[in-house]
N, C-alpha and C positions, 0 to 999 in steps of 0.2 A: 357689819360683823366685826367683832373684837379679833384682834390679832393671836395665832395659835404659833406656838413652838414647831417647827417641822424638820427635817432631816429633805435637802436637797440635791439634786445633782450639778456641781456646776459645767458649761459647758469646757473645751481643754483649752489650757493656756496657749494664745497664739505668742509667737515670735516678737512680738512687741506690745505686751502685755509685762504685768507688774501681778502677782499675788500677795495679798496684804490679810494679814489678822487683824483684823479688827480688835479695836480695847473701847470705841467710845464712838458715841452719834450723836447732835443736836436732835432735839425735837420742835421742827417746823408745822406751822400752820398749814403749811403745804401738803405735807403729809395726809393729815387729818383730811383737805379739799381729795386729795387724792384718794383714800379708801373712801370717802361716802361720792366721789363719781362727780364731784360738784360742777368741773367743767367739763363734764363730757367726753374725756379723753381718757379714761380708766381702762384699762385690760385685767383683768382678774382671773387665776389669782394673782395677788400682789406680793413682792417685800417691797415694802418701801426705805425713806431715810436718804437723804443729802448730804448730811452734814458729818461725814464720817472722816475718824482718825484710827491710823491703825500702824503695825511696823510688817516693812517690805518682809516678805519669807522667802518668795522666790522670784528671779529675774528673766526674763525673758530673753533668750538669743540675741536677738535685736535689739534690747538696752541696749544704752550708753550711760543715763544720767542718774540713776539710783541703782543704789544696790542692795542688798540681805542687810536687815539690820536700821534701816531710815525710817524715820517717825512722816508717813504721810499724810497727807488730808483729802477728802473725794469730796466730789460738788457734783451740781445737780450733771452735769456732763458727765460725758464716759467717753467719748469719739466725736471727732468729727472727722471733714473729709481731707485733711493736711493737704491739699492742693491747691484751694482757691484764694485769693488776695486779702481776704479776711485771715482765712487758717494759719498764710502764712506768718505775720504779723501777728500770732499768738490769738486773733481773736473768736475764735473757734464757735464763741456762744452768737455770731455773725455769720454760720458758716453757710455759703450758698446753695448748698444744698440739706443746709437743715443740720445742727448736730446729733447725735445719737443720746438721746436724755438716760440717768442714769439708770431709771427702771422706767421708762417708757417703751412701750409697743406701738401696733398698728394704730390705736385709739387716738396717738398724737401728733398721724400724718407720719410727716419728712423730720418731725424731732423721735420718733418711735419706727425706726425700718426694718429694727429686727427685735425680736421677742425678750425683752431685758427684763418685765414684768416678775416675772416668775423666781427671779434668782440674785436680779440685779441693782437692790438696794441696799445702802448702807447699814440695815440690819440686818444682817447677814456676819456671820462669824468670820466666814473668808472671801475674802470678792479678788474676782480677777479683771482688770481694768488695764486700759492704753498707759505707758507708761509718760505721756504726757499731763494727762489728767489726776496724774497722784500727784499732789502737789509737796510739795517739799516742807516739810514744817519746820521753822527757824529753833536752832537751841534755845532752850530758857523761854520758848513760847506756851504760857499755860494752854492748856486742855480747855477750862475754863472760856478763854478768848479767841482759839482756834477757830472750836467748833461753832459758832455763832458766827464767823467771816464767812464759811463757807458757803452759805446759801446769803443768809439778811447781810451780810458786810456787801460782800461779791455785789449783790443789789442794786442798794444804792452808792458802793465805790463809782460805778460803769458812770455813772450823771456825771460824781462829783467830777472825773475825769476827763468826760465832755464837754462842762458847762463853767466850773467852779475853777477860776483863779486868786491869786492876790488880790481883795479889794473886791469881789462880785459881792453882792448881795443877795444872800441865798435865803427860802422861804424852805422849809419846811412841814407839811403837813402830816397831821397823825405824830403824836410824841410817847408811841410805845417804844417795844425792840427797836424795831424798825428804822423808826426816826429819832430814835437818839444815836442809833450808827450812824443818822444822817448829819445831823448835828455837830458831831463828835469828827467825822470825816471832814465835812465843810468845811471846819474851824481849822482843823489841821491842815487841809491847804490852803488857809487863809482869807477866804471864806466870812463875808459879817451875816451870823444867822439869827433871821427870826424864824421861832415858834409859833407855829398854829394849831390850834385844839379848840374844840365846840366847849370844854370847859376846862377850867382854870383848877381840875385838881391835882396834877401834875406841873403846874406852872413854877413853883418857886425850887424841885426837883431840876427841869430843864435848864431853868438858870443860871445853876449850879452846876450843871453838865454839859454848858459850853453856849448856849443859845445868848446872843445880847441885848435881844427883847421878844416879846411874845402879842401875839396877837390873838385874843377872844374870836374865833368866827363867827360864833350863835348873836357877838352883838354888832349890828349895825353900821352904829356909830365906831367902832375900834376897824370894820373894814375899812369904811368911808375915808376914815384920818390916814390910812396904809395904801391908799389907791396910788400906783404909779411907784412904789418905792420898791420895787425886787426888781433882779437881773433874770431871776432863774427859781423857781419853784420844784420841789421834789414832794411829791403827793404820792406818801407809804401808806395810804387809809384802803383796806379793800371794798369799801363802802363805796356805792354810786354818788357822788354828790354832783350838784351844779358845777358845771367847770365856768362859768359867766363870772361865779362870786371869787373865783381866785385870778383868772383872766386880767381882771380890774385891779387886781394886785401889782401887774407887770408893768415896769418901765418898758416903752416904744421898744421894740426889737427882742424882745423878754422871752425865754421859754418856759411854759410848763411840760413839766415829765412828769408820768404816771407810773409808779412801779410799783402799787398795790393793784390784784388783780380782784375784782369783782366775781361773783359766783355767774356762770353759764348766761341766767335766764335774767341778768340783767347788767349787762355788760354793755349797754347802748346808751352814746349821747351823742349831744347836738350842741352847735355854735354856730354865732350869727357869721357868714362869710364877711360882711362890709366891714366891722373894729378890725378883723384878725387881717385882713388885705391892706387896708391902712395906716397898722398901727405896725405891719410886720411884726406882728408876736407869730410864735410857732408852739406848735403843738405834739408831744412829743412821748414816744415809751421809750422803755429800756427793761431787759429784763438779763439778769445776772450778769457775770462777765466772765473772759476767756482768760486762758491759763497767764498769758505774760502780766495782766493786770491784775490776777489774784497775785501771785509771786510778790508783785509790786508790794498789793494789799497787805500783806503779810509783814513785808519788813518797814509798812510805813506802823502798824500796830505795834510791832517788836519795838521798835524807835519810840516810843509813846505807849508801851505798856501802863504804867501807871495810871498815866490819866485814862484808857480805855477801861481798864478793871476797876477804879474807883469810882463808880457809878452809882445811884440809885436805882438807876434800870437796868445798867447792865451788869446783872447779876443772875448767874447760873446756879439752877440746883443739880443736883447729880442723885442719881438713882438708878439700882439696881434695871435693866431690862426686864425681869422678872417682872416689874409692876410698871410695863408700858401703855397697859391700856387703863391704867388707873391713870398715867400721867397723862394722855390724851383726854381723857375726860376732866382733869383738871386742868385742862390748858383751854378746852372749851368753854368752860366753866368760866375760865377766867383767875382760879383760884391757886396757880403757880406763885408762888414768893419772887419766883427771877424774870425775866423775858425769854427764858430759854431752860428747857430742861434738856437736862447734857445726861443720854443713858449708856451705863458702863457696863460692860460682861464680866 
């Protein structure tokens, strides 16, 4: 069902809550997965939206760290349980007992505990959120670059932070949005990235956006010659593919990380145990990340504006909300100019 204009109720601001006016949202893939139910975790009705920027209006009792008047940003999170050894250490999207997703409900378990569904996504004119989770938007940070950290940055940052130092040898798979944040990250911490793609129409774009060589997967011969040369692989494809044909990509002790998510009814694979016990490669997800490493995220982009905004991919259109569900239809389609459509009220 196409998305309808509504007048909602929101529930009252608690004591450690943040009200924010919203001016602007990314338009994720995710989104789109979420109204058509694709992993089975939808509660209806929806607002959805991740990727929201908007300024404080009103502060909660229990603030300390923003106040009326701060330009924020919201990600797929809204709460976690600020107690457990992950939370404490900022990383919330770890939280032991599940974080609270930004408009998730019961449909998504311990990430949906209470009914956000209905009121509590970033399209929404006023959202009331944990004042941990409005994330602080750095002065002279475009709208543009924001909005796309909050979900696909946040992403694949959480890998590059685990895996990627001075000198790794990073593989990236799928060189859309996605993975030219992948790219683009890698590189900035130093990071030597190849590119991977079934085809080569994007190739001489990537290369130009940070990647130092590229590898054809669809040819044979281009894996064959690459077998054993990555530390660490970041596969943004939401497509099922063989994980065998990137596996043989890893150097001895190597990890692949998955953080494209596959639709429901085919989200199943298989590996031989004998290479993966031998070779010590490990096999790996990551899905967004928590507040101290967005924060990070934020002033490693601020630092490096330029090269993030002068992209062939990373490039945002802006558009009225008015025509949301024309833009989700062009985002399916395929037929978006940018990797990101950023909609403004």
């Amino acid at each position: 069902a196409k998305l309808e204009l509504k007048e909602i109720t929101l529930p009252p601001l608690k004591s450690s809550e943040v009200e924010i006016k919203m001016t602007h949202c990314g338009l994720c893939h995710t989104d789109i997965h979420m109204q058509n139910n694709d992993w089975g975790i939808t509660n209806f009705p929806l607002v959805p939206g991740h990727e929201g920027v908007g300024i404080v209006s009103v502060v909660g009792d229990a603030c300390r760290s923003l106040k009326v008047g701060d330009r924020v940003g919201i990600t797929w999170i809204r709460n976690s349980c600020k107690s457990c050894g992950m939370c404490q250490e900022g990383r919330g999207n770890l939280c032991a007992k599940g974080y609270q997703g930004v408009y998730l409900a019961s449909g998504a378990g311990c990430w949906g505990k209470e009914p956000y569904n209905e009121h509590g996504g970033c399209f929404s004119k006023v959202m009331r959120v944990e004042e941990e989770w409005a994330i602080k938007v750095p002065d002279g940070l475009a709208t543009e670059a924001i909005c796309p950290l909050l979900c696909g940055g946040g992403t694949v940052f959480e890998p590059v932070c685990d895996y990627v130092k001075l000198g790794t040898t990073v593989g990236v798979v799928g060189i859309g949005g996605l993975g030219t944040a992948a790219v683009k990250l890698s590189k900035t911490a130093g990071g030597v990235v190849t590119a991977i793609s079934r085809s080569e129409r994007k190739k001489d774009a990537i290369l130009k956006d940070g990647a130092g060589s590229f590898i054809l997967s669809s040819d044979p011969e281009q894996m064959k010659a690459a077998a054993g040369s990555l530390d660490v692989i970041i596969d943004t494809t939401p497509a099922n593919a063989d994980v065998a044909q990137f596996m043989d990509l890893l150097k001895f002790d190597g990890t692949y990380c998955r953080v494209g998510i596959p639709e429901a009814k085919d989200a199943q694979f298989s590996y031989n145990f004998i290479p993966l016990i031998f070779t010590q490669k490990k096999i790996a997800g990551s899905i967004v990340t928590g507040s101290r490493r967005m924060n990070l995220l934020c002033d490693v982009v601020m630092r490096n504006q330029d090269y993030f905004l002068n992209s062939s991919e990373w490039k945002a259109e802006t558009v009225p909300f008015a025509q949301v569900n024309e833009a989700m239809e062009r985002l399916v389609k395929g037929e978006n100019k940018g990797w990101r459509y950023i909609l403004a009220w």
